[in-house]
N, C-alpha and C positions, 0 to 999 in steps of 0.2 A: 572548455570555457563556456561559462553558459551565460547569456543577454540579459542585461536586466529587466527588472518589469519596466512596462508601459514606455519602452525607446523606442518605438518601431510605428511610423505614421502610418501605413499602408502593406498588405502581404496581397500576394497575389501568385496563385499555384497551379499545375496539372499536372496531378502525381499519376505513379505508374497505376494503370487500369487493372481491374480485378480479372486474374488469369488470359489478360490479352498476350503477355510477349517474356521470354526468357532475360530478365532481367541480368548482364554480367558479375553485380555485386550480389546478386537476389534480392532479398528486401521486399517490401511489402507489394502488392501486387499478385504474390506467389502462396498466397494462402486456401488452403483446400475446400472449404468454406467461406460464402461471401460475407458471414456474422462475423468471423476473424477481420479480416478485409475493415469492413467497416470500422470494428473498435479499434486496429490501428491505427486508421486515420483518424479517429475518434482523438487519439490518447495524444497524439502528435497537433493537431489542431487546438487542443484545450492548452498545451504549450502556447502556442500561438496567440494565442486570447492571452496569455499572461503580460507577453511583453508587448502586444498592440496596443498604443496610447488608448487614452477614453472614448476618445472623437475619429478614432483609426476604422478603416475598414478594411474588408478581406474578401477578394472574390475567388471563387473556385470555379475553373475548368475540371467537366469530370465525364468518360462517355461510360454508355452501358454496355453489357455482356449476355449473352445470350448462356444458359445451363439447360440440357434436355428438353432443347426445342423453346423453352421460355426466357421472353427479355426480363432480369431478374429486377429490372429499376433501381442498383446500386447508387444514382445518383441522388436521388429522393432517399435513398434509407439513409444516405451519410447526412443530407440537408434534415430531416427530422431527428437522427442521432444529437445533431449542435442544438438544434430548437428545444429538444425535449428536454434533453438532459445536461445539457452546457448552458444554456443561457441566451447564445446566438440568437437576434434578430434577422429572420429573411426580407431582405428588401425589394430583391429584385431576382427573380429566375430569368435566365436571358435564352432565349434561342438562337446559337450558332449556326447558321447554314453552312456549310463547308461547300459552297460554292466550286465545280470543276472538284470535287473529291475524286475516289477513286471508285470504280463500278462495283455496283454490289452483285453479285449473280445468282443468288436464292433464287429459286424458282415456284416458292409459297407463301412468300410475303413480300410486301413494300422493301423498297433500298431504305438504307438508316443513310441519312446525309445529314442530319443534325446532333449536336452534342449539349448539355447546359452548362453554364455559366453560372455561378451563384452571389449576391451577394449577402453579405452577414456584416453589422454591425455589432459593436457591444451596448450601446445605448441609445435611448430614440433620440437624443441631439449628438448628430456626428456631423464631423467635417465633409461641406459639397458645395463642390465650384459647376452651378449648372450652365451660367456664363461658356464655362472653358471651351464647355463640348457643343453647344448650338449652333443650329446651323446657319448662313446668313438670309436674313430674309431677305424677298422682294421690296423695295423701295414700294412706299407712295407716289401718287404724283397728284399735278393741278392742271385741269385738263378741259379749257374753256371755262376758267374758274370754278372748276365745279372737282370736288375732293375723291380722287377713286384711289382704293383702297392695293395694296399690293397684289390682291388675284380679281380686281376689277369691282369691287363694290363702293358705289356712289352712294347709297342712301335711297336712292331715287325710289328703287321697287318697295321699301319698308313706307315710306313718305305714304306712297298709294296705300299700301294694304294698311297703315293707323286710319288714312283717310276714310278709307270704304268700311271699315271695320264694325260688326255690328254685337262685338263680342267687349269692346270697351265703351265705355262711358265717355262722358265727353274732359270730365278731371283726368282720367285717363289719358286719353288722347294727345293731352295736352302736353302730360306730364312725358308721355313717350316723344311726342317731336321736340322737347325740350334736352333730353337725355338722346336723342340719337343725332341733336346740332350738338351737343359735345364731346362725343368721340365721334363725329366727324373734323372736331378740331383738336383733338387728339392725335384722330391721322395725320393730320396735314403738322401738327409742330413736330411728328415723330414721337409721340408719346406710345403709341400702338401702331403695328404695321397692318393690322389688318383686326376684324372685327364680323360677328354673327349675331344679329339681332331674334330673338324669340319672342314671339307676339300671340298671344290668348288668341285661339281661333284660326292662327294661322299656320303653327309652327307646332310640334309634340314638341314637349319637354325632353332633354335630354338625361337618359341615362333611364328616367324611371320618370310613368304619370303620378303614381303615388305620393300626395300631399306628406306621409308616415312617414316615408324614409327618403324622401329628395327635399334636398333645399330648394332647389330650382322648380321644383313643380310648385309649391308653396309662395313661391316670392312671382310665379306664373299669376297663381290663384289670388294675391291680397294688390301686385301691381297692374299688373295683365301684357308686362315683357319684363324681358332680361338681355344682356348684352355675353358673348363667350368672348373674350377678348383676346388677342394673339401677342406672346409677347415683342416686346420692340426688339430686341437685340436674336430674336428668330426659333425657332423649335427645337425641343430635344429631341436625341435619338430616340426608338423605338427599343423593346422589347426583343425585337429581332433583327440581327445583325448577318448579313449576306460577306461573309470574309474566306477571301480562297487560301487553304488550309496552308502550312509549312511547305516548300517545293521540296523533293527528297531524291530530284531524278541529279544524275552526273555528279555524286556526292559518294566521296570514298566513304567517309562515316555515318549512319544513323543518326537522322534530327527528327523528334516529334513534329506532328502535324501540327502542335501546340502553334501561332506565329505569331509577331510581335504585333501584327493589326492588331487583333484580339485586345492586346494588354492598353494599346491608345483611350480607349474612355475610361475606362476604369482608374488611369492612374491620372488623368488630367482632370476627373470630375471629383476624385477621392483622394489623393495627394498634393498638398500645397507644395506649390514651390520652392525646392531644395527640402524636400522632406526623403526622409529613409524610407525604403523598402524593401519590402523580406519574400522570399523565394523557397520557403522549406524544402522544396523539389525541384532544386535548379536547372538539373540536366546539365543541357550544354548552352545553357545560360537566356533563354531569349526574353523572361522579365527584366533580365536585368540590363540589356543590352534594350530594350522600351526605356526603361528608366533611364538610362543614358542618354539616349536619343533627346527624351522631353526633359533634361537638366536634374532629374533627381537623383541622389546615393540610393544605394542599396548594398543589400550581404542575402551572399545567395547559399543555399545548404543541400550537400549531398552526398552521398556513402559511394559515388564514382569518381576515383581521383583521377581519371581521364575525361570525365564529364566535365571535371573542372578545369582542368588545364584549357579543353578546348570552349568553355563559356570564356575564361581571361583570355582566351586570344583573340575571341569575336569582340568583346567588349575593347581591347586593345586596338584595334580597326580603325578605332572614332578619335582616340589619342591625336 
């Protein structure tokens, strides 16, 4: 049977590692070459792209392998394989901590405790609930009437430094105590939980001084501040996620380190509500059993018909 195009709101994988482990069906993984390796995965993901809607995304859990002493970077050569030659957009490389992993005991190099994460879209407007995954922020408050902010900013210190400022004009000046009595009342109705004022002379521009490629040095330079605003409804994740791996102790069968943490953002910021989700690499099931958990379908695929039995029996659990 094979899916149609463009049914599939969300996929989300960690297929078998290039020559990490004796696969029982064999299958990819088991290739003598890590250039095999890759266009495997290649040729199976461009499926993937076929039946992922427009606005669908796809992340990939993927670790690396060590060949004659050299880490061979299989995770990057599959993420440039989709960019270069698929199409694939990378959004987001993510750093897994595998938090309490297992000891590395080389005695020439660093311990490997991290693994990436990828994401890939197929077009630059795809479906994203940033909402879903933020964190709660700190409330404001009113405190002798006077407006402080969720990590304590009143105004007060920006007030003095416009004051004493010998770096603005006096239209300036004006113009900034006028703009920082507004999202001080921004705080206070919950329009913004918090707030970073930048003031010519007293603050570097953030990111870059350069007028040529920052907006905010330039709108430094023609107003003499800017505001970094925070939003009301709280922050996103980071880049880097601290998730202790699969538990694998007092377990008659073999589960990937793969765990269903892992699958939480990605499928609450990238899959709407009762949307499908695809699993090329099921295993013994645990996107699919995330999906269940947070209310979405999914169809999971694999070449182990005991993989499978035991994913329908996890996911049966929640029944």
């Amino acid at each position: 049977m094979q899916l149609p195009e463009s049914c599939i709101d969300f996929a989300m994988t960690s297929p078998p590692y290039w020559g990490k482990r004796e696969y029982e069906s064999g299958g990819i993984g088991l290739e003598p070459d890590y250039r095999e390796f890759v266009h495997h995965l290649a040729d199976v993901f461009l499926e993937l792209k076929r039946v992922l809607k427009p606005a669908g995304s796809f992340w990939l859990n993927l670790g690396d392998t060590y060949q004659d002493k050299g880490l061979v970077g299989v995770p990057w050569r599959v993420a440039f394989e989709l960019t270069d030659h698929q199409g694939w957009i990378l959004r987001n490389s993510i750093i897994w901590n595998k938090i309490k992993s297992g000891m590395d005991n080389t005695s020439d190099r660093l311990g490997n405790v991290h693994e990436l994460v990828f994401h890939f879209v197929k077009q630059p407007k795809y479906y994203y609930n940033a909402d879903a995954i933020r964190s709660k922020p700190r409330e404001a408050k009113i405190v002798n009437g006077a407006v402080v902010s969720a990590t304590g900013v009143t105004g007060v210190r920006y007030k003095r430094q416009i004051e004493l400022s010998t770096a603005l004009n006096k239209e300036e000046k004006s113009e900034a105590f006028k703009a920082l009595e507004r999202i001080l009342a921004d705080i206070a109705a919950g329009r913004s939980s918090d707030f970073r004022m930048i003031i010519r002379g007293q603050q570097r521009a953030t990111h870059s001084d350069s007028e040529r490629v920052s907006g905010r040095a330039k709108e430094l330079r023609d107003k003499g501040f800017y505001f970094l605003r925070y939003h009301p409804n709280g922050s996103k994740p980071s880049d880097v996620w601290d998730i202790i791996p699969e538990d694998t102790q007092n377990r008659d069968t073999h589960f990937a380190p793969y765990p269903a943490d892992l699958c939480q953002i990605p499928i609450l910021a990238t899959c709407p509500e009762g949307g499908v989700v695809l699993d090329p690499f099921c295993g013994t099931g645990t996107t699919l059993l995330a999906a269940r958990n947070l209310g979405r379908k999914s169809v999971g695929i694999d070449i182990s018909l005991h993989y499978l039995e035991l994913a329908q029996e996890r996911c049966a659990t929640l029944l």
